[in-house]
C-alpha positions as CSV (number, residue, x, y, z in Angstrom):
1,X,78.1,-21.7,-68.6
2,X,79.3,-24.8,-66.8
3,X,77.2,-27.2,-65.1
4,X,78.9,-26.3,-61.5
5,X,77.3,-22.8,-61.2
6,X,73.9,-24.0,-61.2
7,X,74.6,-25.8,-57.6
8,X,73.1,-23.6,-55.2
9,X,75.1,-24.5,-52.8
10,X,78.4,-23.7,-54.3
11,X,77.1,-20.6,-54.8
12,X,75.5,-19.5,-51.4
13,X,79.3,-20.6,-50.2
14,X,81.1,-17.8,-52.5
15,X,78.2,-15.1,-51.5
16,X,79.0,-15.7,-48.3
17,X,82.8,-14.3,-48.7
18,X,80.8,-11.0,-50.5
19,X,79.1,-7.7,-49.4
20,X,75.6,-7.4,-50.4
21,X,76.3,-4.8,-53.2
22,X,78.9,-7.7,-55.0
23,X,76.0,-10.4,-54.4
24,X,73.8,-7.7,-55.9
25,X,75.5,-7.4,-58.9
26,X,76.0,-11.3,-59.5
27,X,72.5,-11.7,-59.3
28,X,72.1,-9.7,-62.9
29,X,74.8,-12.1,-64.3
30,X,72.3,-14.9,-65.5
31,X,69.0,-16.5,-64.5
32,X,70.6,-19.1,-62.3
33,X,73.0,-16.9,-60.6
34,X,69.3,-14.8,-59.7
35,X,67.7,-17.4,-58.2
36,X,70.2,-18.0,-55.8
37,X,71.3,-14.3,-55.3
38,X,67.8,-12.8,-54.5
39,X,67.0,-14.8,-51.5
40,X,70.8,-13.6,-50.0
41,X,70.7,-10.3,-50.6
42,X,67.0,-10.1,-49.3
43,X,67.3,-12.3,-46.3
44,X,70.4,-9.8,-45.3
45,X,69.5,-6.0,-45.5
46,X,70.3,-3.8,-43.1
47,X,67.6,-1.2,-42.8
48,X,63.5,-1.3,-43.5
49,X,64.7,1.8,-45.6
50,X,66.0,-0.1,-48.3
51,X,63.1,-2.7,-48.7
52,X,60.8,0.5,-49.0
53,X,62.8,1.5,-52.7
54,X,60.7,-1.5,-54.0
55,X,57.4,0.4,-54.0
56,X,56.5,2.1,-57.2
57,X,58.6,4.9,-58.2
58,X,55.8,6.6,-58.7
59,X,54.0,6.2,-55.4
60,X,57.7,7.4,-53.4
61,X,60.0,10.1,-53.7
62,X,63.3,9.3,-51.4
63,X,66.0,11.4,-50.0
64,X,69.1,10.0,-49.0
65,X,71.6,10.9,-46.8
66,X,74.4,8.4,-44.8
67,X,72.3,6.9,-42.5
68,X,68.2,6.8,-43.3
69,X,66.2,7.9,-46.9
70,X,63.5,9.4,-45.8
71,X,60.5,8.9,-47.8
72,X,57.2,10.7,-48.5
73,X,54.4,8.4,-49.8
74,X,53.3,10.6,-53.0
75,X,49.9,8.4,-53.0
76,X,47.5,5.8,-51.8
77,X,49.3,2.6,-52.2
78,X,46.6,-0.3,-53.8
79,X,47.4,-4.3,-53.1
80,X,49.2,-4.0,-56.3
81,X,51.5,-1.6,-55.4
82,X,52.4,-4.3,-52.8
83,X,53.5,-7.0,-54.7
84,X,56.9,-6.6,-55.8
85,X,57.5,-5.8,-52.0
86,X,55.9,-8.6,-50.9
87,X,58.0,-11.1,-53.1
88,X,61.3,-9.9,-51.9
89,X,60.1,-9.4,-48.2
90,X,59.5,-12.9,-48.0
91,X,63.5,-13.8,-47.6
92,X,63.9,-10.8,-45.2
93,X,64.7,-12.7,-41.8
94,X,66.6,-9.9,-40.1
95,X,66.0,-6.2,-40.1
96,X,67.7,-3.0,-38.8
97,X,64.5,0.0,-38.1
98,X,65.8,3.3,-36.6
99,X,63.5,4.3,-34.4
100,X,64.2,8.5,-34.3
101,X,61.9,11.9,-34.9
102,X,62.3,11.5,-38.7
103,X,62.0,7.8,-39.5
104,X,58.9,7.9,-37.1
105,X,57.2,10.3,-39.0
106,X,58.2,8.6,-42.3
107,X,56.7,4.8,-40.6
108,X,53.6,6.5,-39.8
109,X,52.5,7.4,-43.4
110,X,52.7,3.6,-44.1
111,X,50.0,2.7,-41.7
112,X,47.2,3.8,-44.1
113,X,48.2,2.5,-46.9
114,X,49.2,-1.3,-45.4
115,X,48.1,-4.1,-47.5
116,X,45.9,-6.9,-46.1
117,X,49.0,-9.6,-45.4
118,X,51.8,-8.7,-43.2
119,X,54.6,-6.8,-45.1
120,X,57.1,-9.0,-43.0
121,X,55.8,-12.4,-43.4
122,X,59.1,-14.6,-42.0
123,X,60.8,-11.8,-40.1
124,X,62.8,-13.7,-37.1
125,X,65.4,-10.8,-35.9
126,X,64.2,-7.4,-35.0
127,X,67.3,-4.6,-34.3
128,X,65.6,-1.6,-33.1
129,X,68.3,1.4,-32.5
130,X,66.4,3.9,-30.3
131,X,66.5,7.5,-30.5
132,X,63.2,8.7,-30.0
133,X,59.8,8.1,-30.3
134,X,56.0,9.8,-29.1
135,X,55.3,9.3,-25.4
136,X,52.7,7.4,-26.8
137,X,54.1,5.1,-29.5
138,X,51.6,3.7,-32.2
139,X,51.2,-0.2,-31.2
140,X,50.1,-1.0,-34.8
141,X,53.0,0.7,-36.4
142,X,55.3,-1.0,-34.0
143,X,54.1,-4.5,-34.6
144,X,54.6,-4.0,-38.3
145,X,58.6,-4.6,-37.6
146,X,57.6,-6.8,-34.5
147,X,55.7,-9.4,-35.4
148,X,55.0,-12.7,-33.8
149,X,57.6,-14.7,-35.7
150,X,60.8,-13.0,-34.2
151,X,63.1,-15.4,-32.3
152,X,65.5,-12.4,-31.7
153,X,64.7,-9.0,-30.4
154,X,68.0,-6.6,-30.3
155,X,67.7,-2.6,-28.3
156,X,70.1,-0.2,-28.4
157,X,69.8,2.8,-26.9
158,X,71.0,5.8,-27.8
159,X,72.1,9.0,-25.5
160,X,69.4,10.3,-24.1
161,X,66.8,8.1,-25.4
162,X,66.5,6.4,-22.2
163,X,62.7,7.1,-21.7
164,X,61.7,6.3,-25.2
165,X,63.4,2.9,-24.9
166,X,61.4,2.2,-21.7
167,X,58.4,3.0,-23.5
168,X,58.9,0.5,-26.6
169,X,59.9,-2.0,-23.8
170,X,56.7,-1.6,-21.9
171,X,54.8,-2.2,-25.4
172,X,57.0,-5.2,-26.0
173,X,55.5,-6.4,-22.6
174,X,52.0,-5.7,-22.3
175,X,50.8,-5.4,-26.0
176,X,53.0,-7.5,-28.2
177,X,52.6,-11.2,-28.4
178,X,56.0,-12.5,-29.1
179,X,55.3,-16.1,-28.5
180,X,58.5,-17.5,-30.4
181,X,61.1,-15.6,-28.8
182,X,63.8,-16.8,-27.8
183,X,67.1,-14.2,-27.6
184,X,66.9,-10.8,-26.2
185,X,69.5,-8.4,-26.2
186,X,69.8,-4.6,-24.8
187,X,72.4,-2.3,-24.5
188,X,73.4,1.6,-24.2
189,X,74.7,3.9,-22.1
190,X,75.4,3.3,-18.5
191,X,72.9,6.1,-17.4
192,X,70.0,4.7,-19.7
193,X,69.3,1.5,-16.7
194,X,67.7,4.4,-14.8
195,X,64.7,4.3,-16.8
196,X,64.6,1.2,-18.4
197,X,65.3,-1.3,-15.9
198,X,62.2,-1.5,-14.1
199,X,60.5,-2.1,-17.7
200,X,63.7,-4.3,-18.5
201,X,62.7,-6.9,-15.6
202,X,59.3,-6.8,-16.2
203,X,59.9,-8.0,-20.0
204,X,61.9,-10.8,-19.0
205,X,59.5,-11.9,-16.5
206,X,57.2,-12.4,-19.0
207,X,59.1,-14.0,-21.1
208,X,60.2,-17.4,-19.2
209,X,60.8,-19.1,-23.0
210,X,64.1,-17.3,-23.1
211,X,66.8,-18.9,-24.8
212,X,69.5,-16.2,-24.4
213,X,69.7,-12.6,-22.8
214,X,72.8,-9.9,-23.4
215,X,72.3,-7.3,-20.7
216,X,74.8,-4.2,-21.6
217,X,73.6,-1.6,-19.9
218,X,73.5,-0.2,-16.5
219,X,76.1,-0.4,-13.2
220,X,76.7,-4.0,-11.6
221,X,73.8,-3.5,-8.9
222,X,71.3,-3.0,-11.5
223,X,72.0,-5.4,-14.0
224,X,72.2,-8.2,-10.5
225,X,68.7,-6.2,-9.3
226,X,66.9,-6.8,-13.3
227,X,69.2,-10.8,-13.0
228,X,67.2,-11.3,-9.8
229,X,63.8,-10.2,-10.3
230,X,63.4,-12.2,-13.8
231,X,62.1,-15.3,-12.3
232,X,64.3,-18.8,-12.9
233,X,63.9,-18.1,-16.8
234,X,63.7,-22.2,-17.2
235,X,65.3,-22.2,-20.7
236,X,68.2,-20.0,-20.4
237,X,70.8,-21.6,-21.9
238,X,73.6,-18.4,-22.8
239,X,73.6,-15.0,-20.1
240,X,76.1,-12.4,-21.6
241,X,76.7,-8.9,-19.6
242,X,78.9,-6.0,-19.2
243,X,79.0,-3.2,-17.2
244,X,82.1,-0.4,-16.9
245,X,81.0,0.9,-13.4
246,X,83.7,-0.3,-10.8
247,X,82.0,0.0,-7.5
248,X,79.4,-2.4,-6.8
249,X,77.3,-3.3,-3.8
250,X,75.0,-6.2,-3.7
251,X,72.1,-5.9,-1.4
252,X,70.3,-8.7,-2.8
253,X,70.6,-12.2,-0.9
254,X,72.0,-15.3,-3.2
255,X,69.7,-17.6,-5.3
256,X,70.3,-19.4,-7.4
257,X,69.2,-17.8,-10.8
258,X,68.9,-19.6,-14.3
259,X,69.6,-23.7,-13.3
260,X,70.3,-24.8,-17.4
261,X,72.3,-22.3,-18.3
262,X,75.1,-23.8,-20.1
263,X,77.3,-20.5,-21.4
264,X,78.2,-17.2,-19.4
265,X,79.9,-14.0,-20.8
266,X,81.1,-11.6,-18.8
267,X,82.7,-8.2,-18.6
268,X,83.2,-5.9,-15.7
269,X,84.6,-5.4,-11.6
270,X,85.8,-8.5,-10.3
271,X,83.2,-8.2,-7.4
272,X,80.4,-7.9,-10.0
273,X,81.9,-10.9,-12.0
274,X,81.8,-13.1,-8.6
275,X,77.8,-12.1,-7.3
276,X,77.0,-13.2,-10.6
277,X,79.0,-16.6,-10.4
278,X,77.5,-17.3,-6.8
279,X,74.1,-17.2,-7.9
280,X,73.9,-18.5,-11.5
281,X,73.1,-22.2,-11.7
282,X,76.4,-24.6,-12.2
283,X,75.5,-28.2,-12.5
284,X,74.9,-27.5,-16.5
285,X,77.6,-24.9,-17.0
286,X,80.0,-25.9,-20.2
287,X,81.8,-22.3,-21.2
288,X,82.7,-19.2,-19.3
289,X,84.4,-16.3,-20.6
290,X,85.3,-13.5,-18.3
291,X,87.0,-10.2,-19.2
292,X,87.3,-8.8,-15.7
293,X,88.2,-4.7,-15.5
294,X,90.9,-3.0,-13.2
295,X,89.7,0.6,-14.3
296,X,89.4,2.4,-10.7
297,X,92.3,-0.1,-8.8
298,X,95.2,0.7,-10.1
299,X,98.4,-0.5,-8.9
300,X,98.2,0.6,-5.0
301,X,95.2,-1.8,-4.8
302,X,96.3,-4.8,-7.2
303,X,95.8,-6.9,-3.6
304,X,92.3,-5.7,-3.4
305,X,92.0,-6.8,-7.3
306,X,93.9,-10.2,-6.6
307,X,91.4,-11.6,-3.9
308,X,88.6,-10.5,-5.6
309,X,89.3,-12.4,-8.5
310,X,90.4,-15.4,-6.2
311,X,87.1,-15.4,-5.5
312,X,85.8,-15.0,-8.8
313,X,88.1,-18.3,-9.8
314,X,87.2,-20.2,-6.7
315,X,83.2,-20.0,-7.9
316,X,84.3,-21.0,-11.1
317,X,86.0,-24.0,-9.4
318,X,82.5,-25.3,-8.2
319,X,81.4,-25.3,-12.3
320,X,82.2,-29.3,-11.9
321,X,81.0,-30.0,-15.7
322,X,83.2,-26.7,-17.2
323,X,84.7,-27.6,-20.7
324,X,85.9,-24.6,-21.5
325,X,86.8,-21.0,-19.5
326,X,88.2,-18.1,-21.1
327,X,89.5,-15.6,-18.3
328,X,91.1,-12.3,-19.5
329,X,92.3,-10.0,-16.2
330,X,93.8,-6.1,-17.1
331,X,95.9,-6.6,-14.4
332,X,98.8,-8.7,-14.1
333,X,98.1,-11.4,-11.2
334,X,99.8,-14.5,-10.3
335,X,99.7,-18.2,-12.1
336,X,98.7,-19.7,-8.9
337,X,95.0,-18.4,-9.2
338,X,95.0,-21.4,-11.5
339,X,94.8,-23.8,-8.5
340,X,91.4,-22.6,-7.7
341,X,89.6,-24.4,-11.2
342,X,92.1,-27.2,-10.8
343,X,88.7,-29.5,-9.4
344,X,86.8,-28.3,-13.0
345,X,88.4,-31.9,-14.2
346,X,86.4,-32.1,-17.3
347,X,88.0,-28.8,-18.7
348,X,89.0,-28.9,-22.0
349,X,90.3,-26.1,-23.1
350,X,92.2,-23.3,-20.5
351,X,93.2,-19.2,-21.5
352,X,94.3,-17.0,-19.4
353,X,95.5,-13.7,-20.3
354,X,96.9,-11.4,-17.5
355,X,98.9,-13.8,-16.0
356,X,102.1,-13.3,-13.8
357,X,104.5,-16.3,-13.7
358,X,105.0,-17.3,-10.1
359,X,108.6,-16.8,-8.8
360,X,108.7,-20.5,-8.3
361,X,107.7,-22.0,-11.5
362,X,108.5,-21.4,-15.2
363,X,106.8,-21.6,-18.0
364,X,107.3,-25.8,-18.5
365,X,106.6,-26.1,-15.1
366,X,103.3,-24.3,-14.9
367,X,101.9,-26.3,-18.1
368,X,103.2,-29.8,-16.6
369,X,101.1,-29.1,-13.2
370,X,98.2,-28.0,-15.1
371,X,97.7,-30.4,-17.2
372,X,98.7,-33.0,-14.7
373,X,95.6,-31.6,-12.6
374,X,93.1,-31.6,-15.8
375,X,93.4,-34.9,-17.7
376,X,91.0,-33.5,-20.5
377,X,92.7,-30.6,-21.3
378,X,93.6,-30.3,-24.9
379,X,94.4,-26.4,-24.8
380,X,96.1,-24.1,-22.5
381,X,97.0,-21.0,-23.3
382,X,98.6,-18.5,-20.7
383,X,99.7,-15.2,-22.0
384,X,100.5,-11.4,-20.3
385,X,97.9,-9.1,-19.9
386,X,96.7,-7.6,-23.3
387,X,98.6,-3.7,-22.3
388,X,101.9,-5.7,-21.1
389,X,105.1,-5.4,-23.0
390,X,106.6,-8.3,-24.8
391,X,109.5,-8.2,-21.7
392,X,106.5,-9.4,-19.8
393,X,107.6,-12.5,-17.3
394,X,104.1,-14.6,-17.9
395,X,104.6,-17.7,-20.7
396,X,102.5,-17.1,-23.6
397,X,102.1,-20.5,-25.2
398,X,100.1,-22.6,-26.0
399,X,100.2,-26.9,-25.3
400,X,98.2,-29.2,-26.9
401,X,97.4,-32.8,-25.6
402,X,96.3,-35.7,-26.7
């Protein structure tokens, strides 16, 4: 074999272009190609499921079906049983566990039969897809796939599992110690916030070392009401939400809400997209990306839509050390909403989609007083909205400076 594929490197770079099953396979080509394989393949599993086929055949029997195996533990597992686990486990650093009727019940037999060391020793990412669990959720089982290395903890909730998730979230809260963690993510249904936002806000609050939060779940007034009762959250540094629910009233009063946050994401009502932007901190803000909705307008109140996302843009204006904003609008509005970020002088890159040439200016014209406005800009792109035809007026282009 040649020299070259014993670099570990080269070889990480080509698993990366492979499913697991291919990487897999490789690994049983020769000793070196193992080495490097193993820790791949281990380090990116999907589900708890599969590392649970490394117990002894003996000790597990295993049904599967498209989603979950189901297991029954045949007998009492000894520290030996453990070991082949435990060597593989060791690269696992992000997990899938379905949390439903039948996987609980299938978790549960594990708990007697645990060996002395944690079964998940470098574990940083936690997904936990929610579809039921007991009103009164073993804590020990739970911290078996939550331990106090995560840096990432991902919910997703599904139908009617709204309760159970605020159950798990209440856990995560007062009986967990996740002192390392630094992303959050949550997402569902928009009937789920109901339950879980209380429990939602709560979590946060206690968790003032966050990093980054995605919030996708919920109507605009409750993902602002679980934004505002979070505390400053010191660290935040990348906010992403979405919400489909068109009307939105605010009854909370302005603050401002997360000063370093550098990155925002959003998706949703143009009055939701500008409470956020009039509360979030700005002097640190580098990249915004907006997809703002027109579901419930419709074209007898594309006016309405049009000054609400004036003032959307004219908050974005105030972002004074922007680099780069993304702003994607369903509904075809005029160029001249540009004028509103013309003061975000240190922009760098410029896309907006949705956009409606004004009657006065072309597509040369538009990208001369832009970039005449914004000295930094390298990029602008400025297409039609995504649904428009390709007769569309708006330029889609894209200019690059020097």
């Amino acid at each position: 074999m040649h020299p070259i594929w014993e670099i570990p490197e080269l070889l990480e770079t080509i698993f990366g272009f492979l499913v697991i099953s291919d990487v897999a396979v490789m690994a049983s080509v020769c000793r070196s190609f193992w080495w490097t394989a193993m820790p791949y393949v281990w380090g990116n599993i999907d589900t708890f499921y599969k590392l649970m086929q490394l117990l002894p055949e003996d000790a597990l029997s295993t049904t599967y079906d498209d989603l979950i195996a189901p297991f029954t533990i045949k007998r009492r597992l000894k520290e030996s049983d453990w070991e082949r686990f435990l060597i593989h486990s060791h690269y696992t650093k992000k997990l899938c566990v379905i949390l439903a009727d039948e996987t609980w019940k299938d978790y549960l037999q594990l708990l007697p039969n645990l060996p002395s060391t944690p079964i998940l020793p470098n574990l940083e990412s936690t997904e936990l897809e929610i579809s039921q669990v007991p009103n009164t959720p073993n804590l020990k089982l739970l911290a078996v796939f939550l331990p106090h290395t995560l840096s990432k903890v991902q919910i997703r909730i599904e139908k009617s599992a709204d309760l159970s998730a605020a159950r798990v979230i209440r856990m995560l809260t007062e009986d967990i110690e996740l002192t390392h963690l630094k992303s959050f993510s949550i997402g569902g249904s928009t009937d789920s916030a109901y339950h879980v936002k209380e429990s939602v806000s709560k979590f946060l609050r206690s968790q003032q070392g966050l990093q980054a939060v995605t919030i996708e779940i919920g109507s605009g007034p409750e993902i602002f009401g679980i934004l505002h009762s979070t505390g400053q959250l010191l660290h935040l540094h990348h906010l992403s939400l979405w919400t489909e629910q068109i009307y939105s009233h605010f009854e909370q009063t302005p603050r401002l809400l997360f000063p370093e946050l550098e990155t925002l994401k959003m998706e949703g009502p143009p009055s939701f997209i500008h409470a956020v932007l009039d509360c979030v901190g700005k002097a640190n803000m580098r990249s915004v990306k907006l997809l703002v909705d027109d579901d419930g307008f419709g074209e007898e109140n594309k006016a309405e839509y049009a000054i609400l996302l004036t003032s959307c843009l004219a908050s974005i204006g105030r972002l004074v050390h922007l680099k780069k904003l993304d702003l994607e609008s369903c509904m075809a509005v005029s160029t001249r909403l540009l004028d509103h970020v013309m003061a975000c002088k240190e922009l760098e890159t410029l896309r907006f989609v949705g956009a409606d040439l004004d009657s006065l200016e072309n597509g040369e014209s538009l990208h001369e007083r832009v970039t005449m406005a914004l000295p930094r800009l390298a990029t602008l792109e400025v297409e039609p909205p995504a649904t428009s035809d390709s007769s569309s007026t708006a330029s889609s282009s894209s200019f690059t400076g020097t």
